[in-house]
C-alpha positions in Angstrom: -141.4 77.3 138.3 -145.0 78.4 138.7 -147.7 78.3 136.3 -148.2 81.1 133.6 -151.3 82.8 135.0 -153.0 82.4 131.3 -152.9 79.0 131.6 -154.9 78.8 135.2 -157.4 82.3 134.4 -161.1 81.1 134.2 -162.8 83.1 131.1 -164.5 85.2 133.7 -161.0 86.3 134.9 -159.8 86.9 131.4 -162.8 89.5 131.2 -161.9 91.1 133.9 -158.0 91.5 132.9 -159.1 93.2 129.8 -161.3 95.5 131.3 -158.8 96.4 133.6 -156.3 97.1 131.5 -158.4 98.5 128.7 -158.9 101.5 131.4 -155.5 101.5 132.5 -154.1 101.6 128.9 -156.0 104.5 128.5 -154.3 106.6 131.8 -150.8 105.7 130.7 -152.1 107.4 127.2 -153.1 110.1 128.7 -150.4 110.8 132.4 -147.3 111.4 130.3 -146.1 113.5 133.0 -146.0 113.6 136.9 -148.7 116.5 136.7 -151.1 114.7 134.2 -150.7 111.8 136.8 -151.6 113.9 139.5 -154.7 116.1 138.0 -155.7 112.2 137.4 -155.3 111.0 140.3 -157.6 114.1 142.1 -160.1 113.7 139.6 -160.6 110.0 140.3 -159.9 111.1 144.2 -163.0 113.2 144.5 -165.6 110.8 142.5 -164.5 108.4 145.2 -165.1 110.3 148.1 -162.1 111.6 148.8 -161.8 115.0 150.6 -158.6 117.8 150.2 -157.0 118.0 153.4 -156.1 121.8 152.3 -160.2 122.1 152.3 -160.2 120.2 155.5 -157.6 121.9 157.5 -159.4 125.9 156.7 -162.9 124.2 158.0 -161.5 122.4 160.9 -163.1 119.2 159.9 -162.6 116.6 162.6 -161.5 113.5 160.8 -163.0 109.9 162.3 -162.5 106.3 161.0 -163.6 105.8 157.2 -163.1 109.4 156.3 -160.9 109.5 152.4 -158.2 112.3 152.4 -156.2 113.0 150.1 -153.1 116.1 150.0 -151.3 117.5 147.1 -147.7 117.9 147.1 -146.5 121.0 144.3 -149.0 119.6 141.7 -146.6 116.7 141.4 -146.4 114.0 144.3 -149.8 113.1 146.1 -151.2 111.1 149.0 -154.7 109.2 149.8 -155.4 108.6 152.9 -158.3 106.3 155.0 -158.7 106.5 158.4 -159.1 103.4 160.1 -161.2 102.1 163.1 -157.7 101.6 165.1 -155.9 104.3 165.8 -153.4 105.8 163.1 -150.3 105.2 165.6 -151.4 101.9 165.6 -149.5 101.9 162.4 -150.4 102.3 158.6 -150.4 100.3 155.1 -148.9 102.1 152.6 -148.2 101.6 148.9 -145.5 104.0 147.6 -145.4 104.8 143.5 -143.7 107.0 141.9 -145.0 108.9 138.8 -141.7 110.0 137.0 -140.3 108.2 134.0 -137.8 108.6 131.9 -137.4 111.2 129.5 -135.9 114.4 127.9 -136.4 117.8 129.3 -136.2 121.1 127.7 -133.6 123.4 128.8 -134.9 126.6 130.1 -133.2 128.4 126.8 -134.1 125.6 124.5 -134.7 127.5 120.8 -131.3 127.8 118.8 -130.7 127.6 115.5 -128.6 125.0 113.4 -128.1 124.6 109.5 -131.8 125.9 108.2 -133.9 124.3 111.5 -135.1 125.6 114.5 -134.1 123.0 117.4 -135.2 122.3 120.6 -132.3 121.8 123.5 -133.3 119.4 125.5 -131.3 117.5 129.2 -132.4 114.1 129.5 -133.8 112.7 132.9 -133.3 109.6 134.5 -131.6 106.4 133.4 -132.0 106.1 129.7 -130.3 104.7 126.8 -129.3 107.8 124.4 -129.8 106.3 121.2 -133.1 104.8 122.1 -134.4 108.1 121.5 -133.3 108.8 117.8 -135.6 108.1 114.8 -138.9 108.2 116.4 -142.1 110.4 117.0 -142.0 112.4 120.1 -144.3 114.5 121.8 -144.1 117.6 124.3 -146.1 117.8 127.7 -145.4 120.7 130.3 -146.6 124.0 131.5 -145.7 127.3 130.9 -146.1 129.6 134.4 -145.7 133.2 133.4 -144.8 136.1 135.3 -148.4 136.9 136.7 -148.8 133.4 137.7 -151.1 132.5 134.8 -150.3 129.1 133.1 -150.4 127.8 130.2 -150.4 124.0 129.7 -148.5 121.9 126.9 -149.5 118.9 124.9 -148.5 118.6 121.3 -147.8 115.8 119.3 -150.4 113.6 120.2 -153.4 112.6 118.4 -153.7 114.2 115.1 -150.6 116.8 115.9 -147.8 116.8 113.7 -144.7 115.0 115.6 -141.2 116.0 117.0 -138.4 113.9 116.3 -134.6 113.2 116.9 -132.1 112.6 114.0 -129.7 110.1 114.0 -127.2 109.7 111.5 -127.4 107.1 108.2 -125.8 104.2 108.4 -124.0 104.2 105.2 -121.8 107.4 106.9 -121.6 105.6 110.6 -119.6 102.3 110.1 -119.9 101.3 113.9 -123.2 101.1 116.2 -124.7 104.7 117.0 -124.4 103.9 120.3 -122.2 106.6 121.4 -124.8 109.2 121.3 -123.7 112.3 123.6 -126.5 113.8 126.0 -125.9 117.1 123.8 -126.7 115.6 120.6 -130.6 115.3 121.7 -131.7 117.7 120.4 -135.3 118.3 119.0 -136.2 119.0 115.5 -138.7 122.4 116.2 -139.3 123.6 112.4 -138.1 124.3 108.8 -140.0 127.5 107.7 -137.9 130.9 107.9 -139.2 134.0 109.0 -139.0 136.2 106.1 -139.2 139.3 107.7 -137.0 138.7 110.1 -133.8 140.0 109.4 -132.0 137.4 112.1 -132.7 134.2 113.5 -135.5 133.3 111.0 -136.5 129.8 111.5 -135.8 130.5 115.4 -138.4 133.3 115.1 -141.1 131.4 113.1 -141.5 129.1 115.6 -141.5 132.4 118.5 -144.3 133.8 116.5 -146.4 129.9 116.4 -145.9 130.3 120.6 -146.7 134.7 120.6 -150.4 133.3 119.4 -150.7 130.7 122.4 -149.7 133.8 125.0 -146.0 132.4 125.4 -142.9 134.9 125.2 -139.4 133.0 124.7 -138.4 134.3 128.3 -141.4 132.5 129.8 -139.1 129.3 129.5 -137.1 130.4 132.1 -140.6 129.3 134.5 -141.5 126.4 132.1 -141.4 122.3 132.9 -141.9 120.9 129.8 -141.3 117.5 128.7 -140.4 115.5 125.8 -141.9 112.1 126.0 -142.9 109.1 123.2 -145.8 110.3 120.9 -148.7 108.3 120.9 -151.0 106.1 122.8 -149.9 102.6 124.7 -151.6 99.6 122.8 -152.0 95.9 123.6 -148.6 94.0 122.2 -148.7 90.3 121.0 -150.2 88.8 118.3 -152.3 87.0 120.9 -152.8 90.3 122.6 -151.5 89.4 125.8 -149.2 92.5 126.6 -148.9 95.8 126.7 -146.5 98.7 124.9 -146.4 101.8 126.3 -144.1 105.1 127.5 -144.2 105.0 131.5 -144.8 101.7 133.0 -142.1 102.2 135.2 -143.7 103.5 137.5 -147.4 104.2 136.6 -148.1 100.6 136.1 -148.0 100.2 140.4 -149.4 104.1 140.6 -152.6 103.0 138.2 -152.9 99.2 140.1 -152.3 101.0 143.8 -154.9 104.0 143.0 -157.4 101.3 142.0 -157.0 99.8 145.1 -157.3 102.1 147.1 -160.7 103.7 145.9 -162.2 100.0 146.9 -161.2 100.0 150.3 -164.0 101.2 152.6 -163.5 101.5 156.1 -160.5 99.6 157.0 -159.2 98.3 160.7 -156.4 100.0 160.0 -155.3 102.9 158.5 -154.2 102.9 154.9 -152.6 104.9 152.9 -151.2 105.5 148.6 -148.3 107.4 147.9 -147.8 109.3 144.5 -144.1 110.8 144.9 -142.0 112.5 141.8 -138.0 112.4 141.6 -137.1 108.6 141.9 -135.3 108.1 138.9 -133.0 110.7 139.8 -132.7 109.7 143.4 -135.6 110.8 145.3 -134.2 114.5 146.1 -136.0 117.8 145.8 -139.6 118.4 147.5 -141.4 116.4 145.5 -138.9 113.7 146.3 -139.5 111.1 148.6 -136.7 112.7 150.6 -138.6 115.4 151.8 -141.2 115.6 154.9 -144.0 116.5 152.9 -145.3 112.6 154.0 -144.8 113.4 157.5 -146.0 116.4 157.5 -149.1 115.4 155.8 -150.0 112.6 157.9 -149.2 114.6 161.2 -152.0 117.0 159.9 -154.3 113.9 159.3 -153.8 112.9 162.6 -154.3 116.1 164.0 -157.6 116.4 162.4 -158.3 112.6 163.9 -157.2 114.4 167.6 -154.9 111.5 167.4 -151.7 113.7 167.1 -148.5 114.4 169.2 -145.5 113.8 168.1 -144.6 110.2 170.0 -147.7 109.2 168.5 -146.5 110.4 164.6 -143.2 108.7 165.6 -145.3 105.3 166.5 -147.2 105.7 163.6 -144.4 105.5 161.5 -142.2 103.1 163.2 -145.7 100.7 163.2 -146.4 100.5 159.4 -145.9 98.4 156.6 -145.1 99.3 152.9 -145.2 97.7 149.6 -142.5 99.8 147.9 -144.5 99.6 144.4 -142.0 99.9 141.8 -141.7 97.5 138.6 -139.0 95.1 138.2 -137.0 94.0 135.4 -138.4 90.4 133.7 -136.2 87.5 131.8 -135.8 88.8 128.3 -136.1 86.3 125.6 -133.3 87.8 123.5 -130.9 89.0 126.0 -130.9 86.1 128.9 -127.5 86.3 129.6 -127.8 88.8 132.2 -130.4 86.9 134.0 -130.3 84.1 136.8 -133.6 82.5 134.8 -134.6 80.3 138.7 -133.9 83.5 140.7 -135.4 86.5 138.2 -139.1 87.5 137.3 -140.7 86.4 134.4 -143.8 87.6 132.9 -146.8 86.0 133.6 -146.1 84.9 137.0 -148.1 87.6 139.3 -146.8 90.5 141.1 -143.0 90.3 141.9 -141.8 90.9 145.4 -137.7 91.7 145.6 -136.4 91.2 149.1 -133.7 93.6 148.3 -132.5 95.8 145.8 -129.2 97.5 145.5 -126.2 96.0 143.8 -123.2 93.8 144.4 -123.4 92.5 147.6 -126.8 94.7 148.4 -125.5 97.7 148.3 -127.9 100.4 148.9 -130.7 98.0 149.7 -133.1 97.6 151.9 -133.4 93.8 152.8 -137.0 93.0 154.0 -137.1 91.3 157.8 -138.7 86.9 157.3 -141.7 87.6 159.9 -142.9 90.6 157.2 -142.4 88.2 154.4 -144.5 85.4 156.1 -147.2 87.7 156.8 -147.5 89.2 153.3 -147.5 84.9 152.1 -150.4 84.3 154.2 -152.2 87.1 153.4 -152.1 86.8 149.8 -152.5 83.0 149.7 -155.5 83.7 151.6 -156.6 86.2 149.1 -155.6 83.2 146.4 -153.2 86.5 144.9 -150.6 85.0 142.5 -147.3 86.0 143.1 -143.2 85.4 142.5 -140.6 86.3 145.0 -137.2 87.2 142.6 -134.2 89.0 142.3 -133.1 91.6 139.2 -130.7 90.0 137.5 -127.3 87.6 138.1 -125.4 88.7 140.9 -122.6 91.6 140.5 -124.2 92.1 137.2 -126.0 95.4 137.9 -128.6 96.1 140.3 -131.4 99.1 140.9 -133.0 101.1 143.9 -136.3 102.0 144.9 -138.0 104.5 147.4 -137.9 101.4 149.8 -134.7 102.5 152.0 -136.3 105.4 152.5 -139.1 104.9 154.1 -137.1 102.0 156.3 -135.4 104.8 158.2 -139.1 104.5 160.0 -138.4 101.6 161.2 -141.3 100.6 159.3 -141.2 97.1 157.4 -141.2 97.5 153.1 -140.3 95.2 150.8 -140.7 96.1 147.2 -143.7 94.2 145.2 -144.6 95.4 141.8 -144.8 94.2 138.3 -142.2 93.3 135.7 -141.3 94.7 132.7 -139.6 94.7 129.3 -138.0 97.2 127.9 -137.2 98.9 131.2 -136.4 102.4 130.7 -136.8 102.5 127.1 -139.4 104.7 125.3 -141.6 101.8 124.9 -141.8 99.4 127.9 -143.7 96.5 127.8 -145.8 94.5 130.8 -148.3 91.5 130.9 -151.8 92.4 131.3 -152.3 89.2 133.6 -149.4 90.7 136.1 -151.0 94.1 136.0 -154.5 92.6 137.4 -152.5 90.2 139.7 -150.7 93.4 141.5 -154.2 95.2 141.4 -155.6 92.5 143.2 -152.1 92.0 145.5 -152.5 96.2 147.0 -156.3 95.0 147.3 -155.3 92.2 150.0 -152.5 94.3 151.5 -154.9 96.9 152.2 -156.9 94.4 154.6 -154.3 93.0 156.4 -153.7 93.7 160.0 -150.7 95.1 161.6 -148.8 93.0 163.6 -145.4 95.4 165.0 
């Protein structure tokens, strides 16, 4: 079993972990949500050099190698883009993220009323564990789009806000484990105070008459995407201060590490290429999804720009590349080994985690990365002295997961998924190791260099 990284970091290294994560500790505080991500993600885009490829496209701008694109995908999936001295049908490197978590959304008629509150009805997203959510602060992100188009954008309950919260019931009236918690009993306390001169609905209405003074009508819910997500920021975890808490590792953690990367490559031999995409925890659909052509589509317009494009040439681009499917894995829990193969899993620590499949009992649903790939990703990262630990998630036939990997095979292309591991996974609060974090920074650094071979 290899070292624990602590053990092996040179003080110099340990200053640069912190820093590291001290900034990225701050963007999961602040990216609760794919479009916080995103308006993140541009910002940081455009003090790097990057250029819009909607800006590009109406001026006609001929693209040549070193040139930073990037493309916005419905304000919620993204993708950066360098040009490389080769050209892009040569093939690209790509590290896919996605930007959606967990979490509870609210309906699109969510204000009722029940016993003397105003409530929030809420449909929960993704792969959670209901009662996790119960008896703790919670927060709401979104947007409000109204009818002329104007929008209005959401954050309370961070900060010095007041909080939202879920009930769950006492235990001296629930004899067994509240574990049984339906997804229509998540609903969010709103408020308390009745409208007195209201002559119906009155704590329903006292909250309506808080949202008339922000510009927001009840119907405009029916064009809302609003969010209810853990309240307050991540913070370091560990007495010796060696982890991190937070709401959203999965997947932000390899979004942050990959973004960072990417903004230090300058003028690569290939092209390269960060994905942003929304939808994964619910299996990839929609157009935000990694399902939809919006990746294609962007990159045929990038090589059109190049004068690189046809469409054999966007096939061979495609078929050519390589991916690091970026997506967290599940690390050997201390209290709850049992479902673990401790010589075959991931355990904190231990650098950024490569999976040679996913999918579950007997790979179902995987997709199972080809040897030669595998040896070329050791040699480039031992070359690059990048710590790392190739695993599998969990003991066999005991569960299993899936990534955006599979999809991007249909290519052709070679993926395998490499990203950190986590704690907690899925929960409100996940927790990672601040050493694994700066290991898979420094892993998408070294995959960004490395030629392409197919």
């Amino acid at each position: 079993m290899k070292t624990n990284l602590w053990e092996k970091y040179s003080d110099e290294k340990e200053k640069a972990v912190k820093e590291f994560c001290d900034d990225y500790k701050k963007f999961l505080s602040e990216c609760k949500t794919e479009r916080e991500c995103i308006r993140y993600a541009v910002s940081e885009a455009e003090k790097n050099g990057f250029k819009s490829l909607k800006d590009l496209i109406e001026k006609n701008k001929k693209l040549k190698a070193g040139d930073k694109v990037y493309a916005v995908n419905m304000d919620k999936a993204m993708i950066l883009f360098v040009v490389g001295k080769q050209p892009i049908e040569k093939g690209i490197n790509i590290v896919g993220s996605h930007i959606d978590s967990p979490r509870l959304d609210l309906k699109a008629k969510p204000l009722y009323e029940s016993q003397g509150f105003c409530m929030l009805d809420t449909h929960y997203y993704g792969g959670i564990k209901k009662y996790q959510w119960t008896a703790q602060p919670l927060a709401m992100h979104g947007v409000v789009v109204r009818k002329d188009g104007t929008k209005e954008d959401i954050v309370f309950g961070e900060g010095n806000d007041a909080v939202l919260a879920i009930t769950d019931l006492l235990p001296h009236l629930e004899r067994d484990d509240r574990k049984d918690i339906k997804g229509e009993d998540l609903n969010v306390l709103a408020g308390n105070i009745a409208d007195q001169e209201a002559k119906k609905s009155q704590f329903k209405n006292y909250i309506l008459n808080i949202l008339k003074k922000k510009g927001i009508a009840e119907e405009d819910f029916y064009s809302a995407e609003i969010e209810i997500v853990p309240a307050g920021p991540a913070r370091d975890c560990g007495i010796d201060e060696s982890m991190i808490i937070g709401y959203g590792h999965d997947d932000r953690v390899c979004a942050y590490t990959g973004l960072q990367a990417i903004f230090e490559t300058e003028k690569p031999e290939f092209s390269v290429m960060k994905l942003l995409v929304d939808k994964e925890e619910i299996g990839s659909v929609g157009a935000t999804g990694m399902h939809s052509k919006y990746f294609e589509n962007a990159i045929a317009e990038i090589m059109n720009l190049a004068g690189q494009y046809n469409e054999l040439a966007l096939r061979r681009a495609l078929n050519k590349s390589n991916m690091l499917s970026s997506d967290v894995t599940a690390a050997v829990d201390p209290n709850y080994v049992s479902p673990f193969n401790v010589e075959t899993d991931a355990h904190f620590a231990k650098g950024i985690n490569f999976n040679k499949f996913t999918g579950a009992r007997g790979k179902s649903g995987a997709n199972d990365a080809n040897p030669e790939f595998i040896a070329q990703l050791r040699d480039c990262f031992d070359k690059e002295e990048v710590v790392y630990q190739f695993t599998e998630m969990g003991k066999v036939d005991q569960g299993g997961g899936g990534t955006i990997a599979y999809i991007m095979a249909k290519h052709g292309m070679n993926v395998i998924d490499a990203g950190v591991p986590v704690l907690n996974m899925h929960a409100p609060w996940e927790i990672v190791s601040k050493v694994d974090v700066y290991e898979t920074y420094r892993a998408y650094k070294a995959f960004y260099k490395m030629p392409i071979n197919n």
